[in-house]
BAVO-403836 format. One record per atom (N, C-alpha, C, CB): residue in one letter; x, y, z. Coordinates in steps of 0.1 Angstrom, whole numbers, plus 5000, padded with zeros to 4 digits. Glycine has a CB too. Layout:
N
AXYZ ...
//
This chain:
347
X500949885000 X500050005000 X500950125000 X499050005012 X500650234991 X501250354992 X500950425002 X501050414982 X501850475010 X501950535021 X502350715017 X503050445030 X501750805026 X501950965023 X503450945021 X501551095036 X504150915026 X505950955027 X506150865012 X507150885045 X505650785008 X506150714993 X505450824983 X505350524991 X504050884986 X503851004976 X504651094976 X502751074977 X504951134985 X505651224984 X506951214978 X505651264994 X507951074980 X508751084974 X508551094954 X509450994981 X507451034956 X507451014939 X507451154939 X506050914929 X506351274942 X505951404938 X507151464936 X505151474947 X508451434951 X509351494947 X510651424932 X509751524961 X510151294928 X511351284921 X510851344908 X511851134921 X509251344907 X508651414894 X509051554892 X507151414894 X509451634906 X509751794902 X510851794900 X509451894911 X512051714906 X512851714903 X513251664887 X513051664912 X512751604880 X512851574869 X512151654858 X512551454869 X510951754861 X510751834855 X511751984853 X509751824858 X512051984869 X512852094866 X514452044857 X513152174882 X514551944856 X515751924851 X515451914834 X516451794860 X514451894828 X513651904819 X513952084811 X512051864828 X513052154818 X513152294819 X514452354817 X512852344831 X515452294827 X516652304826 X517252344813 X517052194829 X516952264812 X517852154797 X517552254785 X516851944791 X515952274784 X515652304775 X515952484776 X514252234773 X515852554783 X516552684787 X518052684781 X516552704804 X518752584780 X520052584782 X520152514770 X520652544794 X519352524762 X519352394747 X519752534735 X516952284743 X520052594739 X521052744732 X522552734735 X520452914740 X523552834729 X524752794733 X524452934742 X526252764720 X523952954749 X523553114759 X522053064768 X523153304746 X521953144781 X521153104793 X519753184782 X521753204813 X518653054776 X517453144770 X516653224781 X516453054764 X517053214794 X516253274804 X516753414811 X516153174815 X517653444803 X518253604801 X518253624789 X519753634806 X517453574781 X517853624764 X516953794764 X516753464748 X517653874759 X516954004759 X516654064746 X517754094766 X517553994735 X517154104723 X516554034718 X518054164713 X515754074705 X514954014694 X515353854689 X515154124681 X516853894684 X517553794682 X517553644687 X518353834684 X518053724702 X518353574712 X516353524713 X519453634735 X515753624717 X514453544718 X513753434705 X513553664720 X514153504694 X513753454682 X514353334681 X514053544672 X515453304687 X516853174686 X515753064696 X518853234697 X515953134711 X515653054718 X514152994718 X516253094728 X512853064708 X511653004708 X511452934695 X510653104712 X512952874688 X512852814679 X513952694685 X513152904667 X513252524678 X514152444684 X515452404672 X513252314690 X515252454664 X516652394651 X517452534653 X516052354628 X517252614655 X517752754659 X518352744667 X517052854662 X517752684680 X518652674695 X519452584692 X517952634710 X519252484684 X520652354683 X521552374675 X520352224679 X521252504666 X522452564655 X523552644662 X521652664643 X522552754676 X523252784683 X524052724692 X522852844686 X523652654695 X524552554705 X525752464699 X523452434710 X525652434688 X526652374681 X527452484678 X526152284669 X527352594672 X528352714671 X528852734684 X527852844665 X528152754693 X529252814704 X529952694707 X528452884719 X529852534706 X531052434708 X531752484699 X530852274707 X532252484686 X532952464674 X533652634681 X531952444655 X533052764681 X533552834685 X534752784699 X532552924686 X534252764708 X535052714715 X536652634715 X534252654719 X536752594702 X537952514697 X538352584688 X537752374693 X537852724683 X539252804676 X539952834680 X539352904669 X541352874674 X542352974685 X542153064691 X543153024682 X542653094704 X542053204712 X542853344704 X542553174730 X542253414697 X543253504692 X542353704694 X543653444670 X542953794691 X542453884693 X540953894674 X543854004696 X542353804665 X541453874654 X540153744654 X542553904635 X540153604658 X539153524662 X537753634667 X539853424675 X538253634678 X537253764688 X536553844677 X538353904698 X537253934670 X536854014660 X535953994652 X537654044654 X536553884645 X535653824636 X534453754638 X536353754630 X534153734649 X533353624655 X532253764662 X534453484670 X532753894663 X532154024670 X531254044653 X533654194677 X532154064643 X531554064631 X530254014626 X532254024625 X530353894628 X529353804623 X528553824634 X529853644620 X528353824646 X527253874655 X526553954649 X527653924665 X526954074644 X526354224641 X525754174625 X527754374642 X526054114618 X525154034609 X524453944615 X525953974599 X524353854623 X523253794628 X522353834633 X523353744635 X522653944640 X521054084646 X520554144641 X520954184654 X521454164626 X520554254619 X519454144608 X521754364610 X519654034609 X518453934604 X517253964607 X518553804609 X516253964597 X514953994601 X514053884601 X514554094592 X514653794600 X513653644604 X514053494600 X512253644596 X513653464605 X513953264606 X515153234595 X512153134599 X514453214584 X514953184575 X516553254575 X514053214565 X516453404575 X518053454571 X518953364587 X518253684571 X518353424593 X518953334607 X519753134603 X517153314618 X518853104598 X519152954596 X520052924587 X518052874592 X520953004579 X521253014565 X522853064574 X520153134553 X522653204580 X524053234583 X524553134592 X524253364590 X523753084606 X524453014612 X524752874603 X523752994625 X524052844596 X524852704589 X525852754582 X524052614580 X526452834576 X527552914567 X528452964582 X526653074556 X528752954589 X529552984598 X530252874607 X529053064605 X528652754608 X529352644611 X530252584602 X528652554616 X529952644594 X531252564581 X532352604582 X531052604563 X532552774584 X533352844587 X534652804601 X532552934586 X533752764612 X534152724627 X534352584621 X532952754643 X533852474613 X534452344616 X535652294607 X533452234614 X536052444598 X537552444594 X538652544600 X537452464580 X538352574613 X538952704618 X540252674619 X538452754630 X540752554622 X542252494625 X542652434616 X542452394636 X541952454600 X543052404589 X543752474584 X542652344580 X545452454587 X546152534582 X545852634571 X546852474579 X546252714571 X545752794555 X546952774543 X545553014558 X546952784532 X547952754526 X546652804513 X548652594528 X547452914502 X547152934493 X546452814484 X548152974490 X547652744482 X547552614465 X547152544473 X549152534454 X545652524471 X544852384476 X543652424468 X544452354494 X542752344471 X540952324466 X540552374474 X540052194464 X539352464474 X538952594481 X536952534476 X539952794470 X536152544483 X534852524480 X533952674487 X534352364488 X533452654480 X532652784482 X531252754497 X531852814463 X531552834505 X530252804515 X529452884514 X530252794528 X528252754511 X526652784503 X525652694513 X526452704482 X525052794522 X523852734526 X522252714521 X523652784536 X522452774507 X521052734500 X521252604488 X520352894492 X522652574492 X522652444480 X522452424467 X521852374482 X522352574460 X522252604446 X523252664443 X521252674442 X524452714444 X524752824442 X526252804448 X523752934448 X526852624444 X527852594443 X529252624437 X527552534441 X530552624443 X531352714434 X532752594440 X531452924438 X533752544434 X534652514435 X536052644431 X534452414428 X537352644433 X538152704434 X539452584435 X537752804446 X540052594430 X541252494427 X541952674421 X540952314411 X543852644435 X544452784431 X546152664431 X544152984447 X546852674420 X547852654421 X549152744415 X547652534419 X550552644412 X551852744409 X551752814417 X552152814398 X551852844430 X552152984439 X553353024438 X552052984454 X553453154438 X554853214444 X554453314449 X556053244435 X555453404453 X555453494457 X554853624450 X556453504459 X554753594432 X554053724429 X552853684425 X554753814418 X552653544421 X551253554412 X550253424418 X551653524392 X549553344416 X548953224415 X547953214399 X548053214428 X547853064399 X547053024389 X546052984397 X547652934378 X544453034391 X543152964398 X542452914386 X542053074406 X541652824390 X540852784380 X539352724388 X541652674370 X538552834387 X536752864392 X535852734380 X536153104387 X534952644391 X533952594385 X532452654397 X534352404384 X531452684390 X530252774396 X528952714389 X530352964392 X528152734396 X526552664390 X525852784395 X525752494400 X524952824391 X523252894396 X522052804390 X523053064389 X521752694395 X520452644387 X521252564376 X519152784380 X520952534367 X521252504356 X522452554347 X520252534352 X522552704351 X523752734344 X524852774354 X523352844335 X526252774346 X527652744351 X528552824345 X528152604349 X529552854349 X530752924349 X531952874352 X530653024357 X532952894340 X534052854345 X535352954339 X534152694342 X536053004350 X537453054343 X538653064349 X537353174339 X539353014340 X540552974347 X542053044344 X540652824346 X542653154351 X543253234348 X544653304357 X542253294345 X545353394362 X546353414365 X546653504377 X546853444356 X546253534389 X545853614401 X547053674404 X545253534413 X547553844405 X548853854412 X548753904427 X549753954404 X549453874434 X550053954446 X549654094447 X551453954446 X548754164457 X549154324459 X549954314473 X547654444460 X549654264483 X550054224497 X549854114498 X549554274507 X550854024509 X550653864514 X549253834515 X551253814529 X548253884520 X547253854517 X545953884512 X547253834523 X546353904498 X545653994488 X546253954477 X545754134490 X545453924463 X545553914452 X544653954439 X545853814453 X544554004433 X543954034421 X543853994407 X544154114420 X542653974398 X542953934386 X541654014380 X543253764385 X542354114370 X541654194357 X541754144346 X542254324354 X540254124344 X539954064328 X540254164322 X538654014323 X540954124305 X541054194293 X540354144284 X542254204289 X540654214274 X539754224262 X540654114254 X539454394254 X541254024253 X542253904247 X541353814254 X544053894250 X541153794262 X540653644271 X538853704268 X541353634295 X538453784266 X536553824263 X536353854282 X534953594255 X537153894288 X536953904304 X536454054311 X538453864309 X536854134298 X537354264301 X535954334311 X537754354283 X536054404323 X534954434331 X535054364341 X533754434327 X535554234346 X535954144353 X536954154360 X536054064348 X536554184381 X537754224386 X537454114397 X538054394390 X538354034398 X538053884412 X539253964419 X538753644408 X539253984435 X539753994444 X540053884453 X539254074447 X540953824458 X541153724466 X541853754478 X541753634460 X541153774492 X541653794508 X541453684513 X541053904517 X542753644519 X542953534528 X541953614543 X544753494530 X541053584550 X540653604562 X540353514573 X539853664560 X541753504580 X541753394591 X542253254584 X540153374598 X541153154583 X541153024576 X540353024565 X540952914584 X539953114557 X539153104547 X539553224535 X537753124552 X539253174526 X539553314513 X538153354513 X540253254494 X538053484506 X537353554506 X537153604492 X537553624515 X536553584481 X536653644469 X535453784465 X536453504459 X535653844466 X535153964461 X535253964442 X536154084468 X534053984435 X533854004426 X533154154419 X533453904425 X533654174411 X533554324405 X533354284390 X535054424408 X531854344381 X531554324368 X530654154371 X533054334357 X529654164360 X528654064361 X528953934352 X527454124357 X528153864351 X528753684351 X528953684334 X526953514359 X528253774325 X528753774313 X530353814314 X527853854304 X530753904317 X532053984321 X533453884324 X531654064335 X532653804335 X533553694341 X533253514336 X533253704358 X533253554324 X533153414317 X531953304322 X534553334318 X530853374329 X529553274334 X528253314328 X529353264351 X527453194333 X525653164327 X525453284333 X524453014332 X524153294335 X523053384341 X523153364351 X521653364339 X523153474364 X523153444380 X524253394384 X522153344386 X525153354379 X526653274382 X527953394388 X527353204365 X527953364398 X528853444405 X530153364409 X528053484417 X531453424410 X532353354418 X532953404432 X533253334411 X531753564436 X532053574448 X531953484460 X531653664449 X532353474477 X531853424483 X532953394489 X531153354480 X532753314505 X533353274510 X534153114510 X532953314516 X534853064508 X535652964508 X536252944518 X536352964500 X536152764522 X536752694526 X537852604519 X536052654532 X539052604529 X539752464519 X539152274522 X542052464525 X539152244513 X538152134513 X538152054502 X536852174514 X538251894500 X538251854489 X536851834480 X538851754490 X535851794489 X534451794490 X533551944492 X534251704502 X532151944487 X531152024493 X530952024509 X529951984487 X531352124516 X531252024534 X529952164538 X533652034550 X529352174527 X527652224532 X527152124536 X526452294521 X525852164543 X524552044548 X523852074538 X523552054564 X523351974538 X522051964531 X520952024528 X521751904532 X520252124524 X519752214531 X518052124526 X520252404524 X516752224537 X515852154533 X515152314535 X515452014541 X513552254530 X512652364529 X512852434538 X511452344528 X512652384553 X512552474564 X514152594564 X512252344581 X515152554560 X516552644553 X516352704541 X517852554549 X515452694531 X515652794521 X514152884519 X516152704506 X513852874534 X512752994536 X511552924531 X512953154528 X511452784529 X510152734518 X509252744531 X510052544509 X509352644541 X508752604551 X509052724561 X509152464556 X507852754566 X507952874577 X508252794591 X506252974578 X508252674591 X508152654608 X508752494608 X506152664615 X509252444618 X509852364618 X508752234616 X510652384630 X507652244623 X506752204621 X505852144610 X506452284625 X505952304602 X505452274585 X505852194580 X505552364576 X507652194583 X508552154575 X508651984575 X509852214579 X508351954590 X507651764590 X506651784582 X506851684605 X505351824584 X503951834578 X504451804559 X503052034581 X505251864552 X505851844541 X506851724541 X506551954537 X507751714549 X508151524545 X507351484541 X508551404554 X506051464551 X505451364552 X504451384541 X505051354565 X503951464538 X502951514525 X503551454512 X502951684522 X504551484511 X505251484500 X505851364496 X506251574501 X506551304505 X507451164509 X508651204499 X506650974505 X508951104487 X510051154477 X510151264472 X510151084467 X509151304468 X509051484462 X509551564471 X507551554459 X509851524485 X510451644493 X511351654484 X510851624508 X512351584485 X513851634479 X513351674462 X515351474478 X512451654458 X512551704446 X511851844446 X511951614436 X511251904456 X510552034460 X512052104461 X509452024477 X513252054469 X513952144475 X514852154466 X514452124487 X514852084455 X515752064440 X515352174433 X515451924431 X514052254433 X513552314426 X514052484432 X512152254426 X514252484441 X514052594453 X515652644444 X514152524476 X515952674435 X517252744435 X516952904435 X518152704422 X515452964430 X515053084430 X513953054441 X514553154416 X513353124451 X512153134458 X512053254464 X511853014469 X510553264456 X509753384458 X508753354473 X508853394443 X509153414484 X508053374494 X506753494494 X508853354511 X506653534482 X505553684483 X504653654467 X506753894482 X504553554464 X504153504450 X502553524452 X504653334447 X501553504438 X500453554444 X499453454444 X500053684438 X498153474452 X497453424455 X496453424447 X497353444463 X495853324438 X494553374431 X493053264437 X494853344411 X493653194446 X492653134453 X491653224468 X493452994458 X492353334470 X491453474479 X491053354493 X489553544467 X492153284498 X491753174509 X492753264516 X492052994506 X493853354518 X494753364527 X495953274531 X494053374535 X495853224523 X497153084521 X498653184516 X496552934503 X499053134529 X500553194519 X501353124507 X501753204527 X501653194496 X502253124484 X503853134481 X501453194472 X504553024481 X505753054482 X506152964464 X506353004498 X507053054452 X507252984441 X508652934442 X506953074430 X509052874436 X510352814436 X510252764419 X510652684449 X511652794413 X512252754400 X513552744403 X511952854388 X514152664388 X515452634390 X515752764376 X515952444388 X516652854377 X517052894368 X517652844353 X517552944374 X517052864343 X517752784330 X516952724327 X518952694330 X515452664338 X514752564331 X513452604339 X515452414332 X513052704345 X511952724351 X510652704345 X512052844355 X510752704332 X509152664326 X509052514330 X508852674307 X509552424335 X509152254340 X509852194352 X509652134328 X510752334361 X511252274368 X511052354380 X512352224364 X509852314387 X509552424392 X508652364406 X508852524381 X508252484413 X506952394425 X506652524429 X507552244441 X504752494440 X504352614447 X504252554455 X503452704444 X504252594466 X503852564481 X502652684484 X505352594492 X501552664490 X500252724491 X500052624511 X498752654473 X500052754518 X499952704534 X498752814541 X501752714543 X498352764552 X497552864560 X497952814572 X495852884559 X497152904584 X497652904595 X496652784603 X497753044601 X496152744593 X495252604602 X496152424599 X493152584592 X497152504591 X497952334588 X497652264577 X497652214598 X497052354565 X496752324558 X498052354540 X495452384561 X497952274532 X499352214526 X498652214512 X499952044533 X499052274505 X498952254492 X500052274482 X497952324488 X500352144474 X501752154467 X502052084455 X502652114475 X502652154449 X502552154432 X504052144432 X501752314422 X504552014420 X505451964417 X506151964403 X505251864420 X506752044395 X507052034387 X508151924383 X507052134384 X508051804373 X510051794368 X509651734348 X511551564383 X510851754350 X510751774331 X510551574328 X512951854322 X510251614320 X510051444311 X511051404303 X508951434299 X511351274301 X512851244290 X512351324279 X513151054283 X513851294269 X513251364255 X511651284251 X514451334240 X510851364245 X509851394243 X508751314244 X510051434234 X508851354259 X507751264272 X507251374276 X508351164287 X506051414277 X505851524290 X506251574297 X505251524297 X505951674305 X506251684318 X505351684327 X506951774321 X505751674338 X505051594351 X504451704361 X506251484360 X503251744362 X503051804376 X502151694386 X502151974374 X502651694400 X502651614409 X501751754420 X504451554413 X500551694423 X499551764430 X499651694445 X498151754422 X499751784456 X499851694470 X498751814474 X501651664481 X498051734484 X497651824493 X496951764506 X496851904487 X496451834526 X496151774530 X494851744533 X496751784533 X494351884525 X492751924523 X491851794516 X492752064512 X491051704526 X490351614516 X489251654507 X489851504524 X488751754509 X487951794498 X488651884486 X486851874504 X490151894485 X490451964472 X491551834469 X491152154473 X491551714472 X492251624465 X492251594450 X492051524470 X491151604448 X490951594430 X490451784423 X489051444426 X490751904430 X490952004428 X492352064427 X490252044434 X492852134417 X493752214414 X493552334417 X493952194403 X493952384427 X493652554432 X494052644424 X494352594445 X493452744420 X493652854410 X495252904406 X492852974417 X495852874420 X497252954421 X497952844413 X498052984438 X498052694415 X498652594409 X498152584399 X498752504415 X497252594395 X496552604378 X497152674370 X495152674376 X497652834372 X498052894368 X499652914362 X497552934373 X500052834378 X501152774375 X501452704363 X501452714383 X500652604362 X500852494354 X500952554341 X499752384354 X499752654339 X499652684324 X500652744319 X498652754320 X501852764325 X502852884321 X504152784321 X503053034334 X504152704309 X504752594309 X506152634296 X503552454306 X506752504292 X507552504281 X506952494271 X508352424280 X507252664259 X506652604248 X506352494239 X506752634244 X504952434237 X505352324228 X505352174238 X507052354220 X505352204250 X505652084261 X504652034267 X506452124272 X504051954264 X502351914276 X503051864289 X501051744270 X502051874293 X502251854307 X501051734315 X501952024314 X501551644320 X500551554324 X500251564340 X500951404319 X499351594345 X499051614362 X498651464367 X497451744367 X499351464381 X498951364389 X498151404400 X499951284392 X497051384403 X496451404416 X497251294430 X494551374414 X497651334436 X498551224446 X497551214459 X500451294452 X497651094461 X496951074476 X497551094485 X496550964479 
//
């Protein structure tokens, strides 16, 4: 028989275990969420992939060198983090910094393979820089935006040890083309000057950005709830699970997204568009959401040669399962000339 002094102990091992609960989850930030005072820290700590992004940066911080210009730079990137105006930019820098902090202790050395850090996963850039000496280096840049790519490979000199330049001329078709290369800390830094026709690339192809040395891409993987598709960590299950395989082919699509796209269904659904540049008439998707949990989602992908293409209808609304909502209708019709298009209603 339970006796008062045996309740009581259970009561107390339950508070004890809740407060340690509480604990945890207060302290599930790399900072006390129960002094969080600015916008920022609040915004961090009432998000849970936010608080574990923070938390993982302040370990990785923890194991760079203790230096004055560390400090600095790490003061830097703060003052870009607060000035974020919501989720999404938030999720994007701290993953682009953990990249930054989990190569902080690799030697630096000019002549190596250099990858470009890209937290939206489109917008890939390799860097291979060799022959160093003292006055010049040879680089040679591979770049994607969507579909289209850039590549040029050419002769960088010395202004200072850590600084180099290379001006396109009118002999190489470059001319307007100024790459800047600053070593900062453990990463290069490429500054670009004149646009992607200028610098030997597609449409949207850039070779600014920050670089790591790396033989591999050492980005994550990014998913909707990272490239601003999914508003909430939440939504962002609600879409696995909607979707199943098409997730990854939703976030394949995401190399442009529009989260202000428009609504022609007058429901209050937010509309978010996504295309891949180079091929946006079939490769494409909408996301259509409200604040009741409701999911509507349109799939574009192209067909072999001259197969259709495919739109893939999800949604979790049972009465618009065999309806096409105005917004995704419209979508559809704004296709590749000449290209039909075959719709699947998906269960």
């Amino acid at each position: 028989m339970n006796t008062s002094t045996d309740r009581a102990a259970s009561i107390g091992k339950l508070l004890v275990a809740t407060l340690a609960i509480l604990s945890s989850a207060a302290q599930a930030a790399g900072f006390d969420c129960a002094k969080a005072s600015s916008p920022t820290e609040q915004r961090i700590c009432a998000d849970a992939q936010l608080s574990k992004q923070d938390e993982t940066l302040q370990a990785l911080y923890a194991q760079v060198p203790a230096s004055p210009d560390w400090r600095a730079d790490q003061r830097a990137w703060l003052a870009r983090r607060d000035a974020c105006g919501d989720d999404a930019c938030l999720r994007n820098l701290y993953a682009d910094r953990i990249v930054v902090l989990r190569h902080a202790r690799t030697p630096f050395h000019w002549g190596t393979r250099w990858q470009r850090v890209d937290a939206g996963g489109h917008d890939g850039a390799q860097l291979d820089i060799t022959q160093v000496n003292e006055r010049q280096f040879s680089f040679s840049f591979d770049a994607v935006a969507g579909v289209n790519s850039g590549a040029l490979s050419e002769t960088a000199r010395f202004s200072a040890p850590d600084t180099a330049s290379y001006v396109g001329d009118a002999k190489m078709d470059t001319q307007g083309c100024v790459l800047t290369f600053r070593r900062v800390l453990n990463r290069l830094e490429v500054e670009q000057q004149g646009g992607a026709f200028a610098c030997g690339a597609g449409v949207g192809v850039s070779y600014g950005g920050d670089y790591v040395a790396a033989a591999r891409d050492p980005n994550a993987e990014p998913s909707l709830l990272s490239l601003g598709v999914a508003s909430t960590p939440a939504q962002d299950a609600a879409l696995r699970k909607l979707l199943g395989r098409d997730y990854r082919t939703m976030v394949a699509t995401a190399s442009v997204v529009d989260t202000q796209a428009d609504n022609l269904d007058g429901n209050g659904a937010r509309v978010v568009g996504m295309f891949v540049q180079g091929v946006a008439c079939d490769t494409k998707s909408v996301l259509m959401s409200d604040a009741h949990g409701h999911l509507w989602a349109g799939v574009w992908e192209a067909g072999a040669v001259s197969a259709p293409a495919q739109l893939r209808y999800y949604t979790n609304v049972a009465a618009d399962k065999q309806r096409l909502p105005k917004t995704i209708a419209a979508v559809n019709a704004e296709t590749c000339p000449g290209e039909p298009v075959t719709v699947r209603m998906m269960p």
